[in-house]
Backbone and ligand atoms as CSV (ligand in chain L), in Angstrom:
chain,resi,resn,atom,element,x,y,z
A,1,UNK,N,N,0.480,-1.736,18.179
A,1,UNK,CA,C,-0.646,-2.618,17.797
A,1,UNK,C,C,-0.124,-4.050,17.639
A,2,UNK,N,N,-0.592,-5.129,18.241
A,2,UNK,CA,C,-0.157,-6.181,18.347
A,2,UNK,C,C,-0.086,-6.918,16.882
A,3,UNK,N,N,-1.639,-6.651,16.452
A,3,UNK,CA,C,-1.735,-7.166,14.959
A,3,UNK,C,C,-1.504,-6.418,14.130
A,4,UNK,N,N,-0.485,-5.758,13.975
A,4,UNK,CA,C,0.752,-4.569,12.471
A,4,UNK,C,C,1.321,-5.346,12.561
A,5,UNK,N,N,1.454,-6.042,11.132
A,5,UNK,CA,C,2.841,-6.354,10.527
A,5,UNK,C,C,3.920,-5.480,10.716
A,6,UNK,N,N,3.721,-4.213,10.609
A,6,UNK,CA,C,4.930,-3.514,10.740
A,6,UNK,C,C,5.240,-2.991,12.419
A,7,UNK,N,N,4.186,-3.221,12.759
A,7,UNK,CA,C,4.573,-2.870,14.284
A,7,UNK,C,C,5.565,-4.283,14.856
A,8,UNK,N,N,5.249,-5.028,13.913
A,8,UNK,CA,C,6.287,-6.276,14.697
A,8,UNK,C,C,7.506,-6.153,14.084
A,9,UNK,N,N,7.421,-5.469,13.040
A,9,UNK,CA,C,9.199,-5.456,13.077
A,9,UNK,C,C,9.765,-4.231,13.905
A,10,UNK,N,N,8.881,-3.379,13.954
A,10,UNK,CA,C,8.993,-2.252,15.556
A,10,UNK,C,C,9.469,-2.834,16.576
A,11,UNK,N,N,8.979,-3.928,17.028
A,11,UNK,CA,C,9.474,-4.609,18.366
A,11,UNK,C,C,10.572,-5.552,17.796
A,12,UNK,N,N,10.724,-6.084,16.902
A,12,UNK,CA,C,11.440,-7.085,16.852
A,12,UNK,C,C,11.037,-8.447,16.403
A,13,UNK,N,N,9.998,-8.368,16.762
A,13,UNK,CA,C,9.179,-9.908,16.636
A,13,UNK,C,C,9.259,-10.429,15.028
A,14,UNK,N,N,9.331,-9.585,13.943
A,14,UNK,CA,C,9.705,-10.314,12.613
A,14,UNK,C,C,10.823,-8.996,12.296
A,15,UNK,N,N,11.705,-9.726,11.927
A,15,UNK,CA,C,13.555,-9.316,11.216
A,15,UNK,C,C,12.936,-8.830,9.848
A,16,UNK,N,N,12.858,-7.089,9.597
A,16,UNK,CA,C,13.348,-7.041,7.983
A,16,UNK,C,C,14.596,-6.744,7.239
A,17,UNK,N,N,14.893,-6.862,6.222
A,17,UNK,CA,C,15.723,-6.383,5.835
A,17,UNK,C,C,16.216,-4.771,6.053
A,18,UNK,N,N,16.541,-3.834,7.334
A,18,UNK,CA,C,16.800,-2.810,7.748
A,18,UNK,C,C,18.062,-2.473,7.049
A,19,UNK,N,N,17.796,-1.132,6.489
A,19,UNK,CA,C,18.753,0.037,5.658
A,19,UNK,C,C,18.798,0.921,6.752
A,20,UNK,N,N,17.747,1.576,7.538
A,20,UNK,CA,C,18.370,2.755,8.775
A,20,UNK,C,C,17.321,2.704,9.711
A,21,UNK,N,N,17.738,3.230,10.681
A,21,UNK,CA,C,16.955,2.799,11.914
A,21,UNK,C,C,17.100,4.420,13.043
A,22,UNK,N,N,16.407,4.933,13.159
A,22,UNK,CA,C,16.877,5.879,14.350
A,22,UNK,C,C,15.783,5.558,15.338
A,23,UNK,N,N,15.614,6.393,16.383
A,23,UNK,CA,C,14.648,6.742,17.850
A,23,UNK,C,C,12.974,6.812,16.735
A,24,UNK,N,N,12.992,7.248,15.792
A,24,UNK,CA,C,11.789,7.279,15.533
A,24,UNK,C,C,11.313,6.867,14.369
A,25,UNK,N,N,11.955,6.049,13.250
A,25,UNK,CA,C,11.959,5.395,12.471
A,25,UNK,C,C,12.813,3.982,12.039
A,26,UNK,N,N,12.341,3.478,11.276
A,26,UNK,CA,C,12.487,2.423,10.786
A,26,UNK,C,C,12.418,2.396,8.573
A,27,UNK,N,N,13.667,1.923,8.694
A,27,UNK,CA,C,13.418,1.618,7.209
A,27,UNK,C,C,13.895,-0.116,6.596
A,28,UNK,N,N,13.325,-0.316,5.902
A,28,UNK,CA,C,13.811,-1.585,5.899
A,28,UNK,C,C,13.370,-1.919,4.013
A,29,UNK,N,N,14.216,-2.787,3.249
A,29,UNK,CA,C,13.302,-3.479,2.152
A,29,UNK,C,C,12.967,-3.933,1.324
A,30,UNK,N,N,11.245,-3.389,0.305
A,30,UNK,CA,C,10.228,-3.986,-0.064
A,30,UNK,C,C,10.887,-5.539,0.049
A,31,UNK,N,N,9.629,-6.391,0.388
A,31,UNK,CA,C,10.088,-7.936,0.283
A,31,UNK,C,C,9.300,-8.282,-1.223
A,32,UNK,N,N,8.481,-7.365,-1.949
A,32,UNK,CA,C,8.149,-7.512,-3.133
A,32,UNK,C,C,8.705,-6.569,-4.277
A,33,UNK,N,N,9.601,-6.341,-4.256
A,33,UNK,CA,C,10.706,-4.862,-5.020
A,33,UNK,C,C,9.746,-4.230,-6.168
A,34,UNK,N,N,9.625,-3.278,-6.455
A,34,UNK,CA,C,8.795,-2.768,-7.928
A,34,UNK,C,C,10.126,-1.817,-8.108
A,35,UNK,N,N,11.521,-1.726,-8.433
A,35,UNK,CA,C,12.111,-0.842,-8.303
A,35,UNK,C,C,13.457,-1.712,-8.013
A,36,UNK,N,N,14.706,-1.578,-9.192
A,36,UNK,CA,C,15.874,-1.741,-8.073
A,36,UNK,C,C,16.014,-1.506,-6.767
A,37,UNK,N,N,15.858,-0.074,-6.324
A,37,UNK,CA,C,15.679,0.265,-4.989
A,37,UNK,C,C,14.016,0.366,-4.488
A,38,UNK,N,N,14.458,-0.269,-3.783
A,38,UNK,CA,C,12.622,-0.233,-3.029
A,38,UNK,C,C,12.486,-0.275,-1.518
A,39,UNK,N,N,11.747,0.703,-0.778
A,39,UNK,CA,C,12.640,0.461,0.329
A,39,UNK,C,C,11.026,1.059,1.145
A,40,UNK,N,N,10.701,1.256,2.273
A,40,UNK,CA,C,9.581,1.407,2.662
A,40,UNK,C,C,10.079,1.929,4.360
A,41,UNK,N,N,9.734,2.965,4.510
A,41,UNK,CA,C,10.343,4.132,5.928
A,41,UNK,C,C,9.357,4.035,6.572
A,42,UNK,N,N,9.215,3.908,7.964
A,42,UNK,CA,C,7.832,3.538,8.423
A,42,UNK,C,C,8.364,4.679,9.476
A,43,UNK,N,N,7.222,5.226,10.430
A,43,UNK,CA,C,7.277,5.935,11.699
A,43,UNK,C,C,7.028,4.566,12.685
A,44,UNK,N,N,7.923,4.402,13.752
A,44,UNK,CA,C,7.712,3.500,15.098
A,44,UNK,C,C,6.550,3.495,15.974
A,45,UNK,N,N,5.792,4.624,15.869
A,45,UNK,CA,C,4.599,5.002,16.156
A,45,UNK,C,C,3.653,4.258,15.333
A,46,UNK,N,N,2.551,3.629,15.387
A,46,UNK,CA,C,1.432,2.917,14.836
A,46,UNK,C,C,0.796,4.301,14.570
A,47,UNK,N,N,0.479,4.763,12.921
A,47,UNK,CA,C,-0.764,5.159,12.450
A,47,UNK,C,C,-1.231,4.308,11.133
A,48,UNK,N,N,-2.334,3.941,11.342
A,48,UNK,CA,C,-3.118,3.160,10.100
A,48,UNK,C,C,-3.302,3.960,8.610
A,49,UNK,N,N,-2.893,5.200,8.588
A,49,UNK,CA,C,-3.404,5.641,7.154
A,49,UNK,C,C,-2.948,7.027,7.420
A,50,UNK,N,N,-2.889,8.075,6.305
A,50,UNK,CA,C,-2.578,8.976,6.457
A,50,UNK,C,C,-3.887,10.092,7.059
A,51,UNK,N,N,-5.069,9.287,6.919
A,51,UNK,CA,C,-5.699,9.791,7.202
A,51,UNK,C,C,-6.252,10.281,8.606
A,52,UNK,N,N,-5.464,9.554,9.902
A,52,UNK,CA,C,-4.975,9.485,10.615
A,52,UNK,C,C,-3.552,10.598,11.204
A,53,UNK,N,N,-3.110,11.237,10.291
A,53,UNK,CA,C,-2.354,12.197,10.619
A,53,UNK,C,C,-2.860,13.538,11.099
A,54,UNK,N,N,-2.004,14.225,12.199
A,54,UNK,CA,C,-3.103,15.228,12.627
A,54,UNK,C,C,-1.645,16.330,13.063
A,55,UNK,N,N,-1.795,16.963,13.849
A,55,UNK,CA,C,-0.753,18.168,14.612
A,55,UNK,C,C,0.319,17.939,15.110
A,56,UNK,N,N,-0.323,16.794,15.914
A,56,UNK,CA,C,0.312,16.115,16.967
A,56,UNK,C,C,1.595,15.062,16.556
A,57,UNK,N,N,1.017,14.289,15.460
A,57,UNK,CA,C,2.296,13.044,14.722
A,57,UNK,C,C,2.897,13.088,13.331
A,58,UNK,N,N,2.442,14.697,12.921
A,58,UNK,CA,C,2.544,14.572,11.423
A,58,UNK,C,C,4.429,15.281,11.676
A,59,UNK,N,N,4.707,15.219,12.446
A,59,UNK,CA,C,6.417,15.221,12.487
A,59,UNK,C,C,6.721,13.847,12.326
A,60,UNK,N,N,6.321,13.256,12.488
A,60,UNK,CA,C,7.260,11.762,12.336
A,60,UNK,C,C,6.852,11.069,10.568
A,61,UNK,N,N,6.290,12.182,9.966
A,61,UNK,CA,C,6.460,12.004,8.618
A,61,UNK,C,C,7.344,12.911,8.233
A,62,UNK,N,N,7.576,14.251,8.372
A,62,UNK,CA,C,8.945,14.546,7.987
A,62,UNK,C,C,9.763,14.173,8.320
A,63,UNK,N,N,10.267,13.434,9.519
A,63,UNK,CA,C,11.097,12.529,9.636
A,63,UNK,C,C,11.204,11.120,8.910
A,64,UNK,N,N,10.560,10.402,8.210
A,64,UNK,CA,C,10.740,9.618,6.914
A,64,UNK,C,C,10.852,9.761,5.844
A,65,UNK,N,N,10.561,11.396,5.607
A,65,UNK,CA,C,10.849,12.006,4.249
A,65,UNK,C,C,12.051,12.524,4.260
A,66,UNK,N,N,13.167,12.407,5.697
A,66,UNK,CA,C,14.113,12.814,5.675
A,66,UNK,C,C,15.253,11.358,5.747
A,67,UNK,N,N,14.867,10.340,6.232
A,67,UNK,CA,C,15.819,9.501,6.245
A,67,UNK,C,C,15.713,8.843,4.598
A,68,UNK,N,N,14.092,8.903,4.080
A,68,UNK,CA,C,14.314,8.127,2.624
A,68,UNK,C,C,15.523,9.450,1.698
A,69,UNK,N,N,15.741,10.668,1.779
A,69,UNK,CA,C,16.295,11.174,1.089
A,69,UNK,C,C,17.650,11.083,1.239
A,70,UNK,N,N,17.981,10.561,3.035
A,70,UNK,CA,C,19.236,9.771,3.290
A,70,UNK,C,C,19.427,8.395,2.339
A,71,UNK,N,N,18.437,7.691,2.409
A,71,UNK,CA,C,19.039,6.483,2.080
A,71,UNK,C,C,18.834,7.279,0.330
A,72,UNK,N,N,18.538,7.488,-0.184
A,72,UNK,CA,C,18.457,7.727,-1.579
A,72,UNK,C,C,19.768,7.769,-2.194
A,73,UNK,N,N,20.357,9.408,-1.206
A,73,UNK,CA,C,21.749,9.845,-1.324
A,73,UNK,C,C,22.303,8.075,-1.197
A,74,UNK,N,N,22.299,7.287,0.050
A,74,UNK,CA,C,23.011,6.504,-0.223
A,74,UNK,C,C,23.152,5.400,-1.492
A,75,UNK,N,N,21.893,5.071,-1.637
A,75,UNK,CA,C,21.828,4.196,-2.933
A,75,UNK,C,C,22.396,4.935,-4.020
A,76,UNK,N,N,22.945,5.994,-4.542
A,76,UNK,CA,C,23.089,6.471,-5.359
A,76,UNK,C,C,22.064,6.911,-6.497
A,77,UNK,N,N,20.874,7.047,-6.129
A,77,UNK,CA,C,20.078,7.402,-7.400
A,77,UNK,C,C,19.334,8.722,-6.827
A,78,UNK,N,N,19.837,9.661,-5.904
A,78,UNK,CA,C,19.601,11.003,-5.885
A,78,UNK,C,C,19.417,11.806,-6.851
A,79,UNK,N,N,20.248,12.052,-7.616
A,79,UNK,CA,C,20.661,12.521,-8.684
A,79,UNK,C,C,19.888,12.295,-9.877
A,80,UNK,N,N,19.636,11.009,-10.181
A,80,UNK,CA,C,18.812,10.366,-11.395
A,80,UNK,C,C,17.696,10.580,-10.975
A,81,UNK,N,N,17.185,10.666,-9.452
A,81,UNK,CA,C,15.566,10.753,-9.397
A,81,UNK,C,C,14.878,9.308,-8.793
A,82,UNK,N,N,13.739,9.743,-8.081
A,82,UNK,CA,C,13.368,8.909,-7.167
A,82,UNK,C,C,11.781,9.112,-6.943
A,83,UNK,N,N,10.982,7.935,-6.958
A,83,UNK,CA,C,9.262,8.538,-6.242
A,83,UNK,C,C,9.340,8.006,-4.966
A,84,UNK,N,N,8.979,8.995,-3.846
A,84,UNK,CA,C,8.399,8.823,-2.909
A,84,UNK,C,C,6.781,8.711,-2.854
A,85,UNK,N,N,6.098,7.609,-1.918
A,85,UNK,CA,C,5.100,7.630,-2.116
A,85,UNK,C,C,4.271,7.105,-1.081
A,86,UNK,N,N,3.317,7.787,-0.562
A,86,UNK,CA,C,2.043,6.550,0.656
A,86,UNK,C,C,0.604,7.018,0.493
A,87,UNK,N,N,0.856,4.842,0.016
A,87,UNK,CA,C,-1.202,5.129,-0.721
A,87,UNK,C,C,-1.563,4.769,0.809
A,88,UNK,N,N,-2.780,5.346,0.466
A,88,UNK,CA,C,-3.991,5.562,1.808
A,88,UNK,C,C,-5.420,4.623,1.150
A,89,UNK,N,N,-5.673,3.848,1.887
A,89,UNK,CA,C,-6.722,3.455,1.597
A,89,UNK,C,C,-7.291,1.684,0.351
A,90,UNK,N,N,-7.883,1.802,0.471
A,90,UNK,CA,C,-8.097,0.579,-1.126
A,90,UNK,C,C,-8.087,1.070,-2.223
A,91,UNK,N,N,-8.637,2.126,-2.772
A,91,UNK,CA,C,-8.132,2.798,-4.216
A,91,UNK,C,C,-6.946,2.803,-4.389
A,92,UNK,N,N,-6.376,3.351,-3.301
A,92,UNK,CA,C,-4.944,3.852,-3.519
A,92,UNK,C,C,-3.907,2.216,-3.535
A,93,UNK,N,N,-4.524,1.093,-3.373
A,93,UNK,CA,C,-3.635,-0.052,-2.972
A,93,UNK,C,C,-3.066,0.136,-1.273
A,94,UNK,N,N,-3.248,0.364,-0.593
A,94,UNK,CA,C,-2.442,0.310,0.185
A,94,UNK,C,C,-2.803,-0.989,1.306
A,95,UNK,N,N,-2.017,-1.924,1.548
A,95,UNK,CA,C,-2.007,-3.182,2.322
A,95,UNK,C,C,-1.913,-3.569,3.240
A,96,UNK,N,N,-1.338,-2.754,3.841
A,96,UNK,CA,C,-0.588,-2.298,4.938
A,96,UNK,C,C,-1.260,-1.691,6.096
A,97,UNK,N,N,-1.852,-1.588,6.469
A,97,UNK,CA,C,-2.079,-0.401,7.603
A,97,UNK,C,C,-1.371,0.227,8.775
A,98,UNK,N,N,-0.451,0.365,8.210
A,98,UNK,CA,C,0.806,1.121,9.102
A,98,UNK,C,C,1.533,2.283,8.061
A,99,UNK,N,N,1.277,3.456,8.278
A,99,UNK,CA,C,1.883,4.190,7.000
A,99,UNK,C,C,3.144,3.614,7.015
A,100,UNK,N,N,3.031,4.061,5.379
A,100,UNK,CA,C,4.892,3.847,4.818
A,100,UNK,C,C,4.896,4.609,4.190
A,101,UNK,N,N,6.470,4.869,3.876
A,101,UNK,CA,C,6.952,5.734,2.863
A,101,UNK,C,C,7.210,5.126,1.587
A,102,UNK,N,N,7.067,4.984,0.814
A,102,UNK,CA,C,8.009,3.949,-0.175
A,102,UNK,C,C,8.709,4.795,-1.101
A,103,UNK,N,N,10.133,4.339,-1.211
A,103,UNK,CA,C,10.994,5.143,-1.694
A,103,UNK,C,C,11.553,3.872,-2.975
A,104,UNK,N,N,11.160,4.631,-4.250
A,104,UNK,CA,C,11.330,3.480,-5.178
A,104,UNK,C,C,12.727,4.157,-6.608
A,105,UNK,N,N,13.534,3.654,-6.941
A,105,UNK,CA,C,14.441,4.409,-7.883
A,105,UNK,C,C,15.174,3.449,-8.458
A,106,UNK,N,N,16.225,3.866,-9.470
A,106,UNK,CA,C,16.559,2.718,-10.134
A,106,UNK,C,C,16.383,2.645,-11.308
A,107,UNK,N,N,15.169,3.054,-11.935
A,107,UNK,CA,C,14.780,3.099,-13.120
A,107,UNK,C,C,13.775,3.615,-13.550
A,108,UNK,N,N,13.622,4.055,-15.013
A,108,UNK,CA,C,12.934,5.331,-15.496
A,108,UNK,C,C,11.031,4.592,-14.751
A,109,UNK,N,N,10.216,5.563,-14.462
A,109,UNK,CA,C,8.819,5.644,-14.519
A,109,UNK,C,C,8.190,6.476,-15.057
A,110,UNK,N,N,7.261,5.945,-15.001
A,110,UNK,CA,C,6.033,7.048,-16.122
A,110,UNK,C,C,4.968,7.560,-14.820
A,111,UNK,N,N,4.174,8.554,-15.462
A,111,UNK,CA,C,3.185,9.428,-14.531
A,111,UNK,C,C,2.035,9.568,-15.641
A,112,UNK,N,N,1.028,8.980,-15.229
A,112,UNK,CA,C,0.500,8.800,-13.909
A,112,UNK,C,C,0.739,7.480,-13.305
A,113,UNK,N,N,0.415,7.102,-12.453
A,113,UNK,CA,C,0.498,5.338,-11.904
A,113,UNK,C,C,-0.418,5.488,-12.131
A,114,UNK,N,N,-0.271,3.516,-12.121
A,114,UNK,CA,C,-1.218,2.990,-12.352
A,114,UNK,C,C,-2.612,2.887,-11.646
L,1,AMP,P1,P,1.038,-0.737,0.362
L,1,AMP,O1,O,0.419,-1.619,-0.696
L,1,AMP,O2,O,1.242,0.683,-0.063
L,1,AMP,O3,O,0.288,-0.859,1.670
L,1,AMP,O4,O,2.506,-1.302,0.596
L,1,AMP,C1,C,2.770,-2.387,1.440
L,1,AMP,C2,C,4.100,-2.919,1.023
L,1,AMP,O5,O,4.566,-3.785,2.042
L,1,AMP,C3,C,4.076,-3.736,-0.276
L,1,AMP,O6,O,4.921,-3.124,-1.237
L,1,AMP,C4,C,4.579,-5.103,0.167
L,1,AMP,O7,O,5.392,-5.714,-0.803
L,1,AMP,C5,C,5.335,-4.771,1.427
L,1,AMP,N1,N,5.470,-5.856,2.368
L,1,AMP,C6,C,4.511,-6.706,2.802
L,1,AMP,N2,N,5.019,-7.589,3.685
L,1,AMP,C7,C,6.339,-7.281,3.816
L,1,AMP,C8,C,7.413,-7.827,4.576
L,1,AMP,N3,N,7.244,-8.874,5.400
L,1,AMP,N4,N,8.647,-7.267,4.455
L,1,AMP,C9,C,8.842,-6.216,3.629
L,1,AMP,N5,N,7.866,-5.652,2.896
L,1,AMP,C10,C,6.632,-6.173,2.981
């Protein structure tokens, strides 16, 4: 999609701060941190929402639920604990219309969010 923010760092066209990169993902991050670690795993594939997930692409979300648990291990806060998370929609906040993963750790949180 020409107009994704995140599809342009897919191509290249805007530089993020990249933590891991394979054939079918992208991680790079938050440029607004809520989290020592804050980090946001995208699939290279354009889907707008999760709602949008179907048979066919919902592998390339276990594949971001597998590199954020890579980078986790790497940041060191495996162990201490970590939220993974992707809001869908305007209730949920989400800004973006390119799913993400957001992988946030670092320090204690409370449940429920906000
Ligand atoms: P959401 O609100 O769930 O859609 O999350 C979108 C996230 O993208 C927010 O946490 C933003 O801080 C983050 N974000 C927006 N623009 C950029 C950017 N240029 N680089 C890195 N993160 C960004």
């Amino acid at each position: 999609m020409t107009d994704c923010l995140f599809c342009k760092m897919v191509s290249g066209e805007i530089q993020p701060d990249v933590v891991y990169e394979d054939e079918d993902v992208l991680a790079f991050r938050d440029v607004n941190p809520q989290a020592p670690t804050h980090v946001l795993v995208i699939p290279k594939t354009h889907i707008a929402t999760t709602n949008d997930l179907d048979a066919d692409n919902v592998q390339l979300v276990s594949k971001c639920y597998l590199a954020a648990q890579q980078i986790a291990a790497d940041a060191g806060i495996a162990e201490r604990g970590y939220r993974m998370v992707m809001n869908c929609n305007p209730e949920a906040g989400q800004s973006v219309y390119h799913i993400h993963l957001h992988l946030l750790g670092g320090r204690p949180m409370s449940w429920p969010p906000g």
